[in-house]
N, C-alpha and C positions, 0 to 999 in steps of 0.2 A: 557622768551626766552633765549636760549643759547646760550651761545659767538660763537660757534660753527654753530648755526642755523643762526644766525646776517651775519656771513662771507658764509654762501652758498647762502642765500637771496641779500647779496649785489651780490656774484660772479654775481648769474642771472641775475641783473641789470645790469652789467656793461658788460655781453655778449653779451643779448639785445641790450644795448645803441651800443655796437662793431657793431654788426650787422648792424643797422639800420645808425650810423654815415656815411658811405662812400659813402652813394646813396645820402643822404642830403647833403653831405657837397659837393661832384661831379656836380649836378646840381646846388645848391648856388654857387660854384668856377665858373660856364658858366654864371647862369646870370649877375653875380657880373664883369663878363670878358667885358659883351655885354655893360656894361651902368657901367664903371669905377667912372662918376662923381656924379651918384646917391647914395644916403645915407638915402637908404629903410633901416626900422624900421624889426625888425624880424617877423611882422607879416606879412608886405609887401614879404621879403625873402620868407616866408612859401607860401606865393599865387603863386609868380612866380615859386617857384616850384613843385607847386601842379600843376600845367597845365604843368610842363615838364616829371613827374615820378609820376602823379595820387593819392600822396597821402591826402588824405581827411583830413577835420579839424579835423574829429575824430581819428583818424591815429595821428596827428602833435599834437593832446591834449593827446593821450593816450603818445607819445615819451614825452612830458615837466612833465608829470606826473610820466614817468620811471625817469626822472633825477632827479625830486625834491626829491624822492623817495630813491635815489642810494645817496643822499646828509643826509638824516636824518639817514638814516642806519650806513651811515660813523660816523656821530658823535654819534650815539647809540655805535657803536665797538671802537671808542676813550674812552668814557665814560666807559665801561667797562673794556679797557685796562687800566686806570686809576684805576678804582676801585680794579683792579686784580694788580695793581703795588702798592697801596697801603695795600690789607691785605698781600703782602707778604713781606713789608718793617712792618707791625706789627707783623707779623709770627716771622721774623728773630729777632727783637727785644725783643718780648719773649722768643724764642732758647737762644739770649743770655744771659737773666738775669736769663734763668735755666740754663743755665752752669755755669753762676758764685755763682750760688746761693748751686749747685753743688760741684764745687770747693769750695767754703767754707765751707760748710758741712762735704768735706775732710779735712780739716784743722785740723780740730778738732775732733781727734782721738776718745776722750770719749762719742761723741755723733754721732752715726753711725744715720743718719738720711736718707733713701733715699727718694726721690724724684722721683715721677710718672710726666707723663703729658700722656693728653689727646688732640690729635688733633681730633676736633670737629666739623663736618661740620652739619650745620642747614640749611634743606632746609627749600623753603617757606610752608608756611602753615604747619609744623611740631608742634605738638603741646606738651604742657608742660608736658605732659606725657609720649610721647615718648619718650624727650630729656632728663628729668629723667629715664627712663630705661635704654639709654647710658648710663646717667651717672654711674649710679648703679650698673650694670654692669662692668663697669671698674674700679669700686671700688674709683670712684672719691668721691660719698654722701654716707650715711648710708642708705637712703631710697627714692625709686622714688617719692612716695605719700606726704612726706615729701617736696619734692623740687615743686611738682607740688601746692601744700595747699600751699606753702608760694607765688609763683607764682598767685593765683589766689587772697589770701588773699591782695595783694600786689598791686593788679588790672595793673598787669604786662602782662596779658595774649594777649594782642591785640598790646602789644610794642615787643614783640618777633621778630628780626631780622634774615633771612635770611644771614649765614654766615661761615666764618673758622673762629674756636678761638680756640687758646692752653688754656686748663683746667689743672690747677696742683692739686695734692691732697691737699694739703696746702690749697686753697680755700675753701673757708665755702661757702653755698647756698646763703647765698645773695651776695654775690661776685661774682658767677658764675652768678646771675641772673643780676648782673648789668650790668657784661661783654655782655652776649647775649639781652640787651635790651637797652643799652647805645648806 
C-alpha cells in the first residue's frame, strides 16, 4: 500500500471519526452535566447515551473500531515517513560520495574516468530479470542474464528488496546484488 493510499484511508477515518465526534461527545457533555459526581466507565457513557441519540452497540463498536483503526494507520504513515526519511538520507549520502568520487576523477587530468549512476527504483515483486534489463540497459552490467544466473546461483532471489538505490557503473554484479538484497 502507498504512502499515498495510507494518507486517504486515514483522511476517511478521521472524517468519519469528525462526523460522528459531536453527536457523542453533545449528549456525554448532558449526561456527564446531570450526575457531575458519577464516574461511569465508557461503557456506562455509551448506554446513557445510546437511549438519548439511539445509537446501537453496533454503531459505538463500529465508532471504537474507526478509532483503533485511524490509530494503526497513523503509525503505518510514521513508519513510512521514517522509511522515506531514511532512503533519502542514503540517497544523499551516495550523491555525495559520487561527487567526491567525481571531483577526484577531476583531479587527475591523465585519467579522464567518468562516472555514471543509476537511480533505481525496485518495486515489490520485481523480479531479477527485470532489474537486470534496467541494469543493462543503462549500461550499468554487460549482461542481464549474467546478473540474473548470479542472482539465482546465489539463492538471492527471494532476499530481493523493494527499494531506491543509486547504482554506479563502477559496481560489479555482486555489489549491486548485495546493495538490492542487503
Amino acid at each position: 500500500m502507498t504512502k499515498d493510499q495510507l494518507k486517504g484511508i486515514g483522511t476517511g477515518i478521521l472524517l468519519a471519526t469528525a462526523l460522528l465526534i459531536p453527536s457523542v461527545m453533545a449528549d456525554s457533555q448532558e449526561t456527564q452535566s446531570d450526575d457531575t459526581e458519577s464516574h461511569d466507565t465508557e461503557q456506562e457513557n455509551h448506554e446513557n447515551t445510546e437511549a438519548d441519540n439511539g445509537m446501537s452497540d453496533e454503531d459505538w463498536q463500529d465508532y471504537q473500531n474507526l478509532i483503533e483503526d485511524m490509530y494503526v494507520i497513523e503509525e503505518a504513515l510514521k513508519a513510512a515517513d521514517e522509511q522515506n526519511k531514511s532512503l533519502k538520507e542514503k540517497n544523499e549520502a551516495l550523491e555525495e560520495a559520487l561527487e567526491e568520487e567525481r571531483e577526484r576523477s577531476n583531479e587527475t587530468a591523465d585519467e579522464s574516468v567518468e562516472i555514471s549512476a543509476l537511480y533505481l527504483v525496485v518495486g515489490q515483486g520485481m523480479s531479477a530479470g527485470e532489474i537486470g534489463e534496467i541494469l543493462e540497459r543503462a549500461g550499468m552490467i554487460p549482461s542481464s542474464s549474467s546478473f540474473r544466473q548470479y542472482i539465482e546461483d546465489e539463492d538471492l532471489v527471494m532476499s530481493i528488496r523493494a527499494g531506491e538505490y543509486v547504482i554506479t557503473e563502477t559496481m560489479s554484479v555482486q555489489d549491486i546484488a548485495s546493495e538490492i538484497t542487503s
